[in-house]
C-alpha positions in Angstrom: -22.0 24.2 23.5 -21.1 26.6 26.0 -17.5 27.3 26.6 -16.2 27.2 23.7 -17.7 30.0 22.3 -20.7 31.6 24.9 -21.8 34.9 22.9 -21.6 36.3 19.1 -18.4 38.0 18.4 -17.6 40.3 15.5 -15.4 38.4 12.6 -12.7 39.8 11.1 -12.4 42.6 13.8 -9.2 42.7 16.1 -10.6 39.9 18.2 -10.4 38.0 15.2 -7.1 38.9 14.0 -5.9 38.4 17.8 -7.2 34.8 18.1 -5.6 33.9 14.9 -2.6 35.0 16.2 -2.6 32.9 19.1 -3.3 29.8 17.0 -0.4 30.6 14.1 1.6 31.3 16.8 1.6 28.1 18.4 1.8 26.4 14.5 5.2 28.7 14.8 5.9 27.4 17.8 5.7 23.5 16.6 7.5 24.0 13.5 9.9 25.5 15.0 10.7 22.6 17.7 10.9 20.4 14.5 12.6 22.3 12.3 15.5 23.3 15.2 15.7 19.4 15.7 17.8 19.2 12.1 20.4 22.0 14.3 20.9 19.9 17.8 20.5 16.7 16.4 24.7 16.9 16.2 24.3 18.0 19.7 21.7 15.7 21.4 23.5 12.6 19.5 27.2 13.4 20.9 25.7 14.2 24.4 23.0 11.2 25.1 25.4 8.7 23.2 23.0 8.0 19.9 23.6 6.1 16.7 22.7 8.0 13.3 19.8 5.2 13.2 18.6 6.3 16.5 18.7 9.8 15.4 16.5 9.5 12.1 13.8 7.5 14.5 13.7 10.0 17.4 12.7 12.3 13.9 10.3 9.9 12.4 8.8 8.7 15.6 6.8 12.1 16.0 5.7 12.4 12.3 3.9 8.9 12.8 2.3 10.1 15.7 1.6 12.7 14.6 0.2 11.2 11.4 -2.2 8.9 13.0 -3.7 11.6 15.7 -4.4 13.9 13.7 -7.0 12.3 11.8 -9.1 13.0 14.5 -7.9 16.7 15.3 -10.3 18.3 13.3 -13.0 16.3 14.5 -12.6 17.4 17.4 -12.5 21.0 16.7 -15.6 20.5 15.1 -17.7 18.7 18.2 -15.6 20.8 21.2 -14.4 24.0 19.4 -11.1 25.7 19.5 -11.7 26.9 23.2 -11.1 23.2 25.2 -8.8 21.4 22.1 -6.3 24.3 21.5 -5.1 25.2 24.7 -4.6 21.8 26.2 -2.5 20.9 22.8 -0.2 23.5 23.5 0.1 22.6 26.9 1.2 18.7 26.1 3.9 20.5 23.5 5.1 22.9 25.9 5.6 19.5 28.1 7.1 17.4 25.9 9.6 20.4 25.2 10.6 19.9 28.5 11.1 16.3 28.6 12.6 16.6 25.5 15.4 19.4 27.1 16.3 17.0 30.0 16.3 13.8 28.2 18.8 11.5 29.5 18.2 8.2 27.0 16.9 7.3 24.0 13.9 6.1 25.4 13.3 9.3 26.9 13.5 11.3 23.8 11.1 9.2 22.0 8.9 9.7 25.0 9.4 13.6 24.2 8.3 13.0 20.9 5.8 10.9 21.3 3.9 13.8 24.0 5.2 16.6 21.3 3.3 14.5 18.3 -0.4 14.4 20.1 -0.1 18.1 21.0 0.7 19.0 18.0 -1.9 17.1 15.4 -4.2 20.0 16.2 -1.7 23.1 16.0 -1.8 23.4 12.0 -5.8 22.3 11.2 -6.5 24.0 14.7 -5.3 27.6 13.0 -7.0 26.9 9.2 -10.2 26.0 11.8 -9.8 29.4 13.9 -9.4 31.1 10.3 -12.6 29.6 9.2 -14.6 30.3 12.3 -13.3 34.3 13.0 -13.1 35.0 9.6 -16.0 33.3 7.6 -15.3 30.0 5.0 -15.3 32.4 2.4 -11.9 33.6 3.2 -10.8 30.0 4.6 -8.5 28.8 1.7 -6.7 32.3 2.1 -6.0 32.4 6.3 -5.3 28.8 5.4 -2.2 29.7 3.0 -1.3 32.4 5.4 -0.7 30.2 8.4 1.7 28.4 6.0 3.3 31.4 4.8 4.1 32.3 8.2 5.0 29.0 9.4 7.4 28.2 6.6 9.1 31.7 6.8 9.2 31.8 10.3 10.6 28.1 10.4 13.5 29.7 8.2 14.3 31.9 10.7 14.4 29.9 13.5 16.7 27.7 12.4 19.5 30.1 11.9 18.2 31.7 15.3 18.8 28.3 16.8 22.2 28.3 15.6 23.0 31.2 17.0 21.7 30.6 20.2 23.8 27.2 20.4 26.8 29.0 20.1 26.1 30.7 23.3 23.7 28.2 25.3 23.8 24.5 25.6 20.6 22.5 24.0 19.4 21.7 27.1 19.1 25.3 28.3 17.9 25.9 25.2 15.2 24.2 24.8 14.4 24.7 28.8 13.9 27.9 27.3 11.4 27.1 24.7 9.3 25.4 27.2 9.3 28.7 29.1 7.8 30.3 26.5 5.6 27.6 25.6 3.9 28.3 29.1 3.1 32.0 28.2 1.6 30.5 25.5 -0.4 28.2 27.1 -1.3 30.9 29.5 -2.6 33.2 26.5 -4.3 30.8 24.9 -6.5 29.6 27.8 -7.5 33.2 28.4 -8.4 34.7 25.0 -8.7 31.4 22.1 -12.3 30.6 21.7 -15.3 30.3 18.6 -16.9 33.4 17.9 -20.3 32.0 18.6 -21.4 28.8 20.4 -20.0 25.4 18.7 -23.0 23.6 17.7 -23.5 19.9 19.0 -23.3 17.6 21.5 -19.3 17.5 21.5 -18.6 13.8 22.4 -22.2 12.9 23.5 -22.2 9.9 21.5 -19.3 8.6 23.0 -15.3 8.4 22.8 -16.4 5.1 20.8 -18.9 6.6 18.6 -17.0 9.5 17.6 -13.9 7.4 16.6 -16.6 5.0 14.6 -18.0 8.0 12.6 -14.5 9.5 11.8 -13.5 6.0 10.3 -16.6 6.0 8.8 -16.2 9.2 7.0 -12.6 8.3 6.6 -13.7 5.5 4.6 -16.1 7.0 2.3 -13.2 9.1 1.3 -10.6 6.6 0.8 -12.8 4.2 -1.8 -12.0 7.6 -4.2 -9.0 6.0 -6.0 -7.3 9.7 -6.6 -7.5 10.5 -3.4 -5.0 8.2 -3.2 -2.9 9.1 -6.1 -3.2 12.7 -4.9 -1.8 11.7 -1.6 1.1 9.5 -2.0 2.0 12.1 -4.8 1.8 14.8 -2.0 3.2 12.2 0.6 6.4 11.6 -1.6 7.0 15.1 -2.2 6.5 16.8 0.9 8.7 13.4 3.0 11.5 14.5 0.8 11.3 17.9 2.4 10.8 16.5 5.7 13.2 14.5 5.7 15.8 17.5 4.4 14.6 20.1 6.4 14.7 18.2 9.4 17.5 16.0 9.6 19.3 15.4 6.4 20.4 18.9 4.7 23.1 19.9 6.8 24.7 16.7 6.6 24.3 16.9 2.9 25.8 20.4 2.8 28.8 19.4 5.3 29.6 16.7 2.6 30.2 19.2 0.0 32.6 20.9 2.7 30.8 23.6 3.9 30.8 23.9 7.7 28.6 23.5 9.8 27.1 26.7 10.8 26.7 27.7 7.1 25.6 24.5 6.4 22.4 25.0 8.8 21.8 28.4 7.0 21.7 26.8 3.6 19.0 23.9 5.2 17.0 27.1 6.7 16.9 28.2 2.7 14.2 25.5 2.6 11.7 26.7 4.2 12.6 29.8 3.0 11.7 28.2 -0.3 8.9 26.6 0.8 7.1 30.2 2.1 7.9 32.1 -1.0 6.8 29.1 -3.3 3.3 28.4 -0.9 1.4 31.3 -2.2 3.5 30.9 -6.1 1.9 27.8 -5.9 -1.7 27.9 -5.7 -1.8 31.2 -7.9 -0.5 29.7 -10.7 -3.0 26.8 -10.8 -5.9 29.0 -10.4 -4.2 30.8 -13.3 -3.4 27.9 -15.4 -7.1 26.1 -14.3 -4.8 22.9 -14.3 -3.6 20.9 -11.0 -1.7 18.9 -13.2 0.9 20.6 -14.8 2.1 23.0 -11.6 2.6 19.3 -10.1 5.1 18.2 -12.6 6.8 20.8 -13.0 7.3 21.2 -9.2 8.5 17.8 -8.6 11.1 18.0 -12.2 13.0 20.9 -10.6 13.1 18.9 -7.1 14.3 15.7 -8.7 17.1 18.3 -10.3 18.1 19.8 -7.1 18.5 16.9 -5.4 20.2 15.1 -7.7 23.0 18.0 -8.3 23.1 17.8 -4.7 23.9 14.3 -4.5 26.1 13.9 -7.4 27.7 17.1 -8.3 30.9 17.4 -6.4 32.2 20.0 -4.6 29.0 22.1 -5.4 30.3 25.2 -3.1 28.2 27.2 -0.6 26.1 29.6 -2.9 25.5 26.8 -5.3 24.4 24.5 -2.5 22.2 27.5 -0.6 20.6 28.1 -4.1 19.6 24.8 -4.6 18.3 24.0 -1.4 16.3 27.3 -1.7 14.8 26.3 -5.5 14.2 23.0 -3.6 11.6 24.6 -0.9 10.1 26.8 -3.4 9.0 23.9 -5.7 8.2 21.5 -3.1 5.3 23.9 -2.9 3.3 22.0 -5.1 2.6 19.5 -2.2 0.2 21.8 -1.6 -1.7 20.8 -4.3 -2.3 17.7 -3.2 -5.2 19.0 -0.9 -6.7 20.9 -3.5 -6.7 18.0 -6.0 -8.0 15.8 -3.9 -11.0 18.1 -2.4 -11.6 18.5 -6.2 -13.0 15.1 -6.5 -15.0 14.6 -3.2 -18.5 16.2 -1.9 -18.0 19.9 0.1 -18.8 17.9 3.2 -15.7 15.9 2.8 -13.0 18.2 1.9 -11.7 18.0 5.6 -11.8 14.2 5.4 -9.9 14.3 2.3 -7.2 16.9 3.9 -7.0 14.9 7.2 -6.0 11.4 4.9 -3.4 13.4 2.6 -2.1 14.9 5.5 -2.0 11.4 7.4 0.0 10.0 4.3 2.0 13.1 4.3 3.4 12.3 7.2 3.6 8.8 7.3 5.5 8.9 4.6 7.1 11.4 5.9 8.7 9.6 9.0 9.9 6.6 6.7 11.7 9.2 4.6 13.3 10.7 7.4 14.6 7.3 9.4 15.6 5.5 6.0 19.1 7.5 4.7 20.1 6.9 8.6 19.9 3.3 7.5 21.2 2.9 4.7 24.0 5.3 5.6 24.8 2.4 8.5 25.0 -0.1 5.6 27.0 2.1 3.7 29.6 2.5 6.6 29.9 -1.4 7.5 30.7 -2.5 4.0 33.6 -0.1 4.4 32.0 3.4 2.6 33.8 6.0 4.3 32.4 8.4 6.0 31.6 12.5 5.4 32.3 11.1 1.8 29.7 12.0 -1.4 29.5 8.7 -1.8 28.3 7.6 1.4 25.4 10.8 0.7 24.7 9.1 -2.2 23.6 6.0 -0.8 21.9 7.4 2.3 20.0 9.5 -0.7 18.5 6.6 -2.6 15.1 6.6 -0.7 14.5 10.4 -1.4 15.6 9.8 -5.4 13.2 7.4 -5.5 10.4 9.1 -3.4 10.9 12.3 -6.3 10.6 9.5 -9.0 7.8 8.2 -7.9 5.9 11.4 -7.0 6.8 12.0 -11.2 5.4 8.9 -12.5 1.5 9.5 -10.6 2.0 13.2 -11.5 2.3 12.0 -15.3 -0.6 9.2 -14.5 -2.7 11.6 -12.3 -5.4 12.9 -14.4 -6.7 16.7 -14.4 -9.2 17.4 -11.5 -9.4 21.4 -11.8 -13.2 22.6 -11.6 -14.9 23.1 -14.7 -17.3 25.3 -12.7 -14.0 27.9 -12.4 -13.4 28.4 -15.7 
């Protein structure tokens, strides 16, 4: 199909390596307005007038729109190539940035999120397709765990460089500023992301309701694979407890212990520091091991450790708390696995499918984990819990406990799915 992609190009060259840029750098780019959210939350909250429920929703309502759109993302990668899809998704996040920066209400901000969410369902399976396509499927999996590398580490850092920032511009400027950059972006991408060779097809020729019936069909070809379900509420519980940390809920947790705030946003950044270093930990030590199974467990046992020191061991202190948070990220890695387990037990022509429902759960999941310790913390306060108290963490905790317990028992049920072909 022409425009996306009119004449051969060399893969793996510097046009290559330049294009993949482009696409990781707008995965950086969305991570990093989610990520920064768990820093100006305090900020946003004070300023619009916002209840701690409100806050956990504004959260949760991007990770379910996100969750249901981006099903379809990398179908339509496949039919109209990363030329038309890319650019115009970093164009509706560079917009909802700035709705999002001059929000006045809560409605408002959930409008930000919800234009945020549908640009973004193509940003992360947008840069595993542009590895695939400038680089050849041979080295897929590996550009794949690079874009995650990068996003997680980077996501580390912006946090703190958020922080910062705040103590010397107010959100809105701030984030005024993101949407500045997102333009240049924008502008970038519409000038240099594009296939290496014509994308094969008819794009949407059958129709906007013919393509959505034959992603729902493939969808549910998948889904009648009952581990494909274990594998992704296993994932789904897992990767919402970090979601729901790394976004909103860390540096609250940290502040409990007494550590103020700033420090208490760098020990939340130790996360996704976590999270980067453990990505390509990870993966090696399955192939290693030949087992999905037992990275899995062990993974989610030191999570269910770190969180419950952090909700019942008092006055922890900062390095504690930052080492715990970081052991946290680096074995909430495993989620990772999740994919691979799962793409284990379907046909080659469904391993997208497969990734696209895990991911969906992921994230669902996800955005209930997020909005639920705002709620029960509310319940907490009105039957006279007081606040900024351990106990009042503990209760907001209880849904991430019990997401981590869960994610145990189907890891100890979930039966091994590594390739015998790879031994």
């Amino acid at each position: 199909m022409a425009g996306s992609g009119t004449a051969e190009a060399e893969l793996g060259g510097a046009t290559a390596w330049w294009v993949w840029a482009l696409a990781t750098t707008f995965v950086v780019y969305l991570f990093s307005f989610q990520t920064g959210y768990a820093i100006v939350n305090p900020s946003v909250q004070q300023e619009v007038g916002l209840t701690a429920i409100q806050v956990g929703t504004i959260a949760a309502v991007y990770t379910w729109v996100f969750a249901i759109f981006q099903f379809f993302g990398g179908a339509l990668l496949d039919r109209l190539g990363s030329r038309k899809v890319l650019p115009a998704s970093i164009a509706l996040v560079t917009l909802g940035a700035f709705v999002f920066a001059n929000a006045q209400s809560y409605g408002t901000l959930l409008l930000s999120q919800f234009v945020l969410a549908i640009g973004s369902c193509t940003g992360f399976v947008g840069a595993g397709y542009v590895g695939g396509q400038w680089f050849g499927m041979a080295r897929f999996s590996f550009m794949f765990g690079l874009v995650q590398f990068v996003a997680a580490l980077t996501s580390a850092f912006t946090q703190n460089l958020i922080d910062f920032s705040l103590r010397h511009l107010g959100w809105r400027e701030l984030f005024n500023g993101v949407g500045v950059f997102g333009i240049g972006l924008f502008v970038l991408g519409a000038l240099f992301i594009r296939n290496p060779r014509p994308v094969e097809g008819a794009g949407l020729a059958e129709g906007i309701g013919g393509f959505f019936v034959s992603v729902v069909k493939g969808m549910a070809q998948v889904a009648r694979i009952p581990h494909v379900w274990i594998a992704s509420i296993n994932g789904a519980s897992l990767f919402g407890a970090m979601l729901s940390l790394g976004v909103v809920w860390a540096p609250k947790l940290l502040m409990v212990h007494g550590i103020e705030q700033s420090t208490a946003n760098l020990g939340a950044s130790m996360l996704w520091l976590g999270l980067a270093v453990g990505s390509p930990v990870a993966t090696i030590w399955s192939d290693r091991v030949r087992r999905r199974k037992l990275p899995i467990l062990a993974g989610t046992v030191v999570q269910l450790a770190c969180l419950l020191a952090l909700l019942y061991v008092p006055s922890i202190g900062t390095g504690l708390g930052m080492t715990l948070c970081f052991l946290f990220g680096f074995a909430n890695a495993v989620h990772m696995l999740a994919f691979s387990t799962a793409a284990d037990v379907v046909e080659p022509s469904q391993i997208g499918t497969s990734a696209a429902i895990v991911n969906g759960i992921m994230f669902i999941l996800g955005g209930v984990l997020i909005a639920r310790p705002g709620v029960l913390g509310s319940r907490a306060l009105e039957r006279g819990v007081e606040a900024g108290t351990l106990e009042l963490a503990q209760y907001a905790g209880r849904p991430l406990v019990i997401a981590l317990v869960v994610a145990l028992a189907l890891a100890l049920y979930m039966k091994e799915t590594y390739p015998k072909a790879r031994e």
